[in-house]
N, C-alpha and C positions, 0 to 999 in steps of 0.2 A: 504494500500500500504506500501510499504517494501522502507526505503531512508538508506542508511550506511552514516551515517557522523561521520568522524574524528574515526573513529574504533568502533564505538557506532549503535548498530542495535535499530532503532527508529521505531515504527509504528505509520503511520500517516494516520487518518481514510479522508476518501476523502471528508467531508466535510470541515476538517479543509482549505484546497486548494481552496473551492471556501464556502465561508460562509453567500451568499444571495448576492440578487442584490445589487450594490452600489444606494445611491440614488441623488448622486451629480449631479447636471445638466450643470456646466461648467469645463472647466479646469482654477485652482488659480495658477496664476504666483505670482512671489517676486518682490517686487516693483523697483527691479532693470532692472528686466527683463520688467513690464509694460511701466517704463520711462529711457530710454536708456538716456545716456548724462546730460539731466536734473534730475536724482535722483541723481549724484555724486556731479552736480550741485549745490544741494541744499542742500545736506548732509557733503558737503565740505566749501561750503561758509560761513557756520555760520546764515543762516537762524532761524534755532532753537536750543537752548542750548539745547537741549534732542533729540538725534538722533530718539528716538522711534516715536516723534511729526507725524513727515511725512508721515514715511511710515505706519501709521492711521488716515491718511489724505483722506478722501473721495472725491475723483473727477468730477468734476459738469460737465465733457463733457465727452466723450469716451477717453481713452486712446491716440488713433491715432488725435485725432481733437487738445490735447491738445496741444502733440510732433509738430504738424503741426507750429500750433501760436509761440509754442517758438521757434522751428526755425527761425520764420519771425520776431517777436515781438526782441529779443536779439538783431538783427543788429543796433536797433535805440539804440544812445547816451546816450538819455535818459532813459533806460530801466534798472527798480528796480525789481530784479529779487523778493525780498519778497513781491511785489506788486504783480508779478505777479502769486504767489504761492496762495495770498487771493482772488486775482481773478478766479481761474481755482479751489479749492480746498475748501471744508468745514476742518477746523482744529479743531481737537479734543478737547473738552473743558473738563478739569480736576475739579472733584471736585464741579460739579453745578449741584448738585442735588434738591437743596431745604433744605434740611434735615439740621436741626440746632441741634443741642447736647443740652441735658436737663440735668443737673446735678443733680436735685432733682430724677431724674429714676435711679434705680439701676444698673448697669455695666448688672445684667442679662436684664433686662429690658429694656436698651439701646441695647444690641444686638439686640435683636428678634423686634422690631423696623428699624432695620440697614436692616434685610433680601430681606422685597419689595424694599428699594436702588439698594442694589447690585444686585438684579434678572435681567435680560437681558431677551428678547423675542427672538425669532426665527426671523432673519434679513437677507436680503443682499441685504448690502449696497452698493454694487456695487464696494467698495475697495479691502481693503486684507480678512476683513473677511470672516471666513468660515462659511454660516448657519448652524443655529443648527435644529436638530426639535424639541425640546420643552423648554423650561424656563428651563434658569438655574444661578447659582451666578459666578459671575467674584469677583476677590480682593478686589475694591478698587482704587484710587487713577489713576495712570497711568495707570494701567492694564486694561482696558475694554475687555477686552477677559477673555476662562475661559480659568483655569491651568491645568494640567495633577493630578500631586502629589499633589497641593493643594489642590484640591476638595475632595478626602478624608478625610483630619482632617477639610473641612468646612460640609461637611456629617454628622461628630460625634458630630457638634454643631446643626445641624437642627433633627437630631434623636430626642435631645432632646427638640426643639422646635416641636417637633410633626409633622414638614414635611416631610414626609414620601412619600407624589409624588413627591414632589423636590427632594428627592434622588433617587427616580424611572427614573423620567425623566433625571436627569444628568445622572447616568447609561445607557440608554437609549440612550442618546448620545454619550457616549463613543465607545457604540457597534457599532452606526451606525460609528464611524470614521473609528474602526477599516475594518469593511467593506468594504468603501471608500476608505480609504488612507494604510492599509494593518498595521498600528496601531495607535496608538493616537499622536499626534502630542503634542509638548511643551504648543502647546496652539491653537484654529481656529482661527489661521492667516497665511497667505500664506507663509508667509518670515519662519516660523516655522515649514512647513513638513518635511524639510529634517532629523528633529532629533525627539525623544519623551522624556519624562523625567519618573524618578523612578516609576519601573512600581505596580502601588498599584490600577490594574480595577479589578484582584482577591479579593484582599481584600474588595474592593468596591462593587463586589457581594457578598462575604460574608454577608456585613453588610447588604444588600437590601434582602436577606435570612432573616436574624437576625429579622429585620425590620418586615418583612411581616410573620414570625413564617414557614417558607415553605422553606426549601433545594432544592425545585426540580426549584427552582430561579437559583440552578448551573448546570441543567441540562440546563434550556433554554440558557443559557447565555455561555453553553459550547464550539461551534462554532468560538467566537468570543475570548474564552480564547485562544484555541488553536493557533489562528491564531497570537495572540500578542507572544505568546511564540518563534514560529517559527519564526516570526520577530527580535525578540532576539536571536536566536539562527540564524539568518542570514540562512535563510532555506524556506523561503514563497513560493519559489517555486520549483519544478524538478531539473529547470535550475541550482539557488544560491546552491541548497544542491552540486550538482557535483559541481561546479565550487568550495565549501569549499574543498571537498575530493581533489581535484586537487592541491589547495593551501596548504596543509597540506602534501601531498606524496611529493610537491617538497622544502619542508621544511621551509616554511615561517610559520615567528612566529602567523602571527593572520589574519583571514577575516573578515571584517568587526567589528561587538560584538562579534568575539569570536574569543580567546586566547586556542592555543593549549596547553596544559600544561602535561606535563610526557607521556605517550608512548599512549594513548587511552581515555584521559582525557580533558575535555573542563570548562575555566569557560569565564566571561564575563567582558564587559570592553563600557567604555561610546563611542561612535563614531558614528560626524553627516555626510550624505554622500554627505556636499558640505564641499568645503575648500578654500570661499570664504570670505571674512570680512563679518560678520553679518550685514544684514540691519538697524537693531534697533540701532546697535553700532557701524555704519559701523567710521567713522572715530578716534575712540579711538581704534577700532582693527585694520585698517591702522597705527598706531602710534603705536601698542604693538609691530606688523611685525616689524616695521620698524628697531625699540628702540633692538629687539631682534637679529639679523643679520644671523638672519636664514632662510631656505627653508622659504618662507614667506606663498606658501599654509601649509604647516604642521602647521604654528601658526595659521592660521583662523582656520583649523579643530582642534584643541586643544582647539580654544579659542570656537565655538560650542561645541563641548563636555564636556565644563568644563560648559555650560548652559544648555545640557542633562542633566547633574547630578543634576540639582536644587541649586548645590553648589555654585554660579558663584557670586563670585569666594574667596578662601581658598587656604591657604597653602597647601593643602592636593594633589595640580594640578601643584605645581611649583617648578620645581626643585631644585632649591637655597632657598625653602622655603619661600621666600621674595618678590620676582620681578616677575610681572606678562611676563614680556617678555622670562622668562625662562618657563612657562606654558607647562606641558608634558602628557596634561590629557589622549592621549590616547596610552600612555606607562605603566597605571594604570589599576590595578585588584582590582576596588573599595569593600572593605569589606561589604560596605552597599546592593551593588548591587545584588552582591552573593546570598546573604540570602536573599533577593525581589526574586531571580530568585528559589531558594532551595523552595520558600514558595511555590510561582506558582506554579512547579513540583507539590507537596505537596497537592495543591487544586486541580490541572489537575487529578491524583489519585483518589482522593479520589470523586470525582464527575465523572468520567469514570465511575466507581464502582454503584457508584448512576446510571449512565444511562445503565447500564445490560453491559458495554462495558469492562470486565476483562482483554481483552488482552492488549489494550490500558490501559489500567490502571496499569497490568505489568512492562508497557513501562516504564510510568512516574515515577512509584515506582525505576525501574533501576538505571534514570535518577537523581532520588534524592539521593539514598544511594552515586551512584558515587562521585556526586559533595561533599557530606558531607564527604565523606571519605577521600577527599583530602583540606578538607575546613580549616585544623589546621595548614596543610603543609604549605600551605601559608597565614593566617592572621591569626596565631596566634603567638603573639613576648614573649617569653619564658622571656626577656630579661625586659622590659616592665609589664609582666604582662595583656597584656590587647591586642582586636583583633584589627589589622591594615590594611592599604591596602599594595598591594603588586607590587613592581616595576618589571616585565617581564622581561625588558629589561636587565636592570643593574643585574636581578635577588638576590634582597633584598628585604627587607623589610621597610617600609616607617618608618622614625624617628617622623613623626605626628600624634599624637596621637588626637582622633576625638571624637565626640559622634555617631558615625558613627559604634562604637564599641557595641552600643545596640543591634543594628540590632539581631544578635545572638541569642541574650538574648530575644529578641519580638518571635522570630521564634522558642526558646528554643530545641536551636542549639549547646547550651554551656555547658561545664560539669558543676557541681557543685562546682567544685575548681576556673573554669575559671570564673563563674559566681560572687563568692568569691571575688577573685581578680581584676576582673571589677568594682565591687561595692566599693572596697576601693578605687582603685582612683576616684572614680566617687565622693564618699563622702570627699575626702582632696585634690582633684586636682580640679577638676571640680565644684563643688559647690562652688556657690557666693553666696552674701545675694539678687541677683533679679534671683535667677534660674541656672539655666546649660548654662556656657559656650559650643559655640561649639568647638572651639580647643581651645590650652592653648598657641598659636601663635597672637603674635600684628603684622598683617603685613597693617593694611588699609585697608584690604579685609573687607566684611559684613559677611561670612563665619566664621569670626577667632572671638576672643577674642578684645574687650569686650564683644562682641554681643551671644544674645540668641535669640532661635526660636521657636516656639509652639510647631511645628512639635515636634523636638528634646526632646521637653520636654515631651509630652506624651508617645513617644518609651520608653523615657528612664525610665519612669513612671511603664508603663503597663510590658516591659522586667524586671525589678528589681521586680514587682508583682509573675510575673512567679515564680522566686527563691526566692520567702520568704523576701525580703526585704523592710518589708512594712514598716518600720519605716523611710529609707530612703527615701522611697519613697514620701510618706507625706509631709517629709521635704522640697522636691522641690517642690511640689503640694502648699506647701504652700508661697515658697518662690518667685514661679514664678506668685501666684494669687495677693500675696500683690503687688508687680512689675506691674504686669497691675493693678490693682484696684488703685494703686497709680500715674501713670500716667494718668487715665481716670480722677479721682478727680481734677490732675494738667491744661488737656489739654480739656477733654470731646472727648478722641481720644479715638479709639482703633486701634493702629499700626503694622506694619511689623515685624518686631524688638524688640529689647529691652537691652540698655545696661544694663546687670545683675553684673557689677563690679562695677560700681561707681551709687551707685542710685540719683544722683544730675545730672545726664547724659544721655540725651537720645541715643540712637544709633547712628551709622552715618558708616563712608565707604561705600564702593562699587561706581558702577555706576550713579547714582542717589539719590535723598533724601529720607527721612525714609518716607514711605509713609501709609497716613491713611488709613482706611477704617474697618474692613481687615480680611477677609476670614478668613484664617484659625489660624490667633488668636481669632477671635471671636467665630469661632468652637470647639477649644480646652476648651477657656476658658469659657464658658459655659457647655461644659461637666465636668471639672473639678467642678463649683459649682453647680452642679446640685448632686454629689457626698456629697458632706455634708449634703443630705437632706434625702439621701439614710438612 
């Protein structure tokens, strides 16, 4: 079938539209929506210092029988509302797993120990979760859910533990969300469909390709790309493709994720489709609104899209660079996102091709020259030297310089000058003695400075490999393994985070504490030392 979006002739083969039966057997409300009155209740009163507590709170009655009691129970004098929360609710126990940390076992050692921890079974529990169909790893710590973008770099650590179903099976899961839910959500919990985060299920089939020695792994799995694409491109169905061409002939800047840009040209931008305060963080984003004296839904949908992006939260989302109540994430043409989406194209091509589908593979090929052709126009800062993201609105260019700038360079998207010049700030800005800053901003955020992240550091790893920069590469390969092997020796942790500026310091900002466990430092850095053996 034949869809014109935004001056762009797409063909869209008909099974991308309907990609197999879902297999969900209810509909997941947001726990606002389950408990009217009493989640505000409870998430306002100071019940639990960590908003997330609640709403992974498992409910010992039905929904309506609970609502019922509090009604009636609240009118007496005596009524202790946190009383009544452990009476009606199982509360999520962090951290009790059993599992004690051995010091005498090696960091590699210690991981591949960590994996049956964090493995989760197929559940439902009757709360927000969403069942999975087969075994898969959650983070760690507070997270008992899995991640979108995390389970990739927790992948390239089980590659090399040899689980090989476990990354079958999370792919596997993936597919079926998208199925379900029309793409993968932040995570399977209900409060999180409305948005998804950095989309890396291509690369994810990649690697289960890789994995199994068999490409036609992107043939099966093609249905299921397609469909996450057109969710990004704000397009899943007949209906959204017209309604974008509509929004676009009457001259509005963006639908949904996507940003019209120059006369026939589209790229992409993070945006959740509620713009309500976040459940998990519902009363610290009543307090950003408030603190901010703005449209107050535009700051809960900022403050959702600024946890699309994975980034949440960084200077990279706020417009004074500073103050989260200036947060403007979905005024942003995130650099990193682009290239996630350039790559997609990229694999959608190239696996058309593999399934005898040329014309369709045409399409995507289109699709990607486009976007690269216009990719330097906007994040790349001449001024700088290095790729940024790009304000729409104010139409400029961001002064925040990221590691968000590899991207590029992963997807070897970058010329050989730009790549150049990437690598020298990366080697005299960026480089600490515990790894790669993400930006070179102290605002409090967990995003900024001091703080590093796995993720970030294998991009910037494997991009700088691309262009010949293996000597630097090394260097942080090395600087970010001593950084974890030096806090595993101090704590018997392996964490979220990692201050890489001051190594007498562990991480800290954001919403919560640095939490153990953990996904995908344990995946990173297990394939990192699994490399020196090579």
């Amino acid at each position: 079938m034949r869809l014109k979006i935004t001056g762009i002739i797409i063909l869209f083969s008909a099974i991308a539209f309907s990609c197999g039966s879902p297999v969900k057997k209810k509909e997941f409300k947001s726990p606002e929506e389950m408990y009217p009155v009493l989640f505000e209740d409870i998430q306002l009163g100071g019940v639990f210092s960590d908003s997330k507590t609640f709403v992974d709170c498992v409910p010992k009655y039905s929904p309506e029988e609970i609502l019922l009691r509090y009604t009636e129970l609240k009118k007496d004098s005596a009524f202790v509302l946190a009383e009544f929360v452990e009476q009606h609710f199982e509360v999520p126990k962090v951290n009790e797993s059993g599992y004690k940390s051995d010091l005498s076992l090696r960091a590699d050692e210690h991981i591949n120990k960590l994996w049956p921890v964090l493995t989760r079974e197929p559940e439902d529990d009757g709360g927000t979760l969403i069942p999975l169909r087969k075994p898969y790893i959650v983070p760690g710590g507070r997270f008992g859910e899995i991640y979108y973008w995390d389970s990739y770099f927790t992948m390239l650590g089980l590659q090399v533990a040899g689980e090989d179903a476990l990354i079958e099976n999370m792919v596997v899961n993936f597919a079926q969300l998208i199925q379900d839910f029309g793409h993968i959500p932040n995570g399977n919990r209900s409060y999180y469909l409305s948005r998804s985060q950095p989309p890396f299920f291509a690369m994810m089939v990649e690697l289960l390709a890789d994995v199994k020695n068999d490409e036609q792994i992107l043939v099966e799995f093609l249905p299921q790309m397609q469909k996450e694409y057109q969710y990004w491109m704000s397009a899943t169905t007949k209906e959204e493709a017209s309604n974008q061409n509509e929004s676009r002939n009457a001259g509005e800047a963006a639908y949904k994720k996507v940003v019209f840009v120059d006369e026939d040209n589209v790229l992409n931008r993070y945006f959740d489709e509620s713009a309500t305060p976040r459940p998990e963080a519902y009363k610290e984003d009543i307090h950003t609104a408030e603190l901010s004296g703005r449209n107050k839904e535009q700051v809960y949908r900022d403050l959702r899209s600024g946890a699309e992006s994975g980034w949440d939260y960084t200077s990279r989302w706020l417009k004074d660079g500073i103050h989260m109540e200036t947060i403007h994430t979905t005024e942003i043409l995130p650099v990193d996102l682009n290239a996630l989406l350039y790559h997609m194209e990229d694999v959608l091509e190239k696996t058309c091709r593999l399934a005898g589908k040329d014309q369709y593979a045409d399409s995507y090929k289109a699709l990607k020259e486009k976007r690269l052709a216009v990719f330097n126009e906007y994040f790349w800062d001449n001024e700088s030297g290095f790729f940024v993201d790009y304000d729409f609105v104010a139409q400029e260019k961001s002064p925040h310089l990221s590691l968000a700038a590899v991207f590029p360079l992963v997807f070897e998207m970058a010329s050989e000058e730009q790549a150049e010049s990437v690598a020298h700030l990366i080697r005299h800005v960026f480089l600490k003695p515990g790894g790669l800053v993400s930006t070179l901003d102290e605002t409090g955020q967990q995003w900024d400075s001091p703080n590093g992240w796995a993720p970030l550091q294998w991009l910037a790893i494997e991009g700088l490999r691309k262009y010949g920069y293996y000597q630097l590469a090394n260097q942080i390969k090395a600087n970010w393994v001593n950084n974890c092997l030096r806090v595993y020796q101090n704590t018997g942790k392996m964490v979220e985070k990692y201050n890489v500026c001051d190594l007498s310091l562990l991480a800290g900002g954001g919403e919560y504490p640095v939490q153990d466990g953990f996904g995908w430092t344990n995946g990173i850095l297990l394939k990192l030392l699994s490399e020196e053996t090579e």
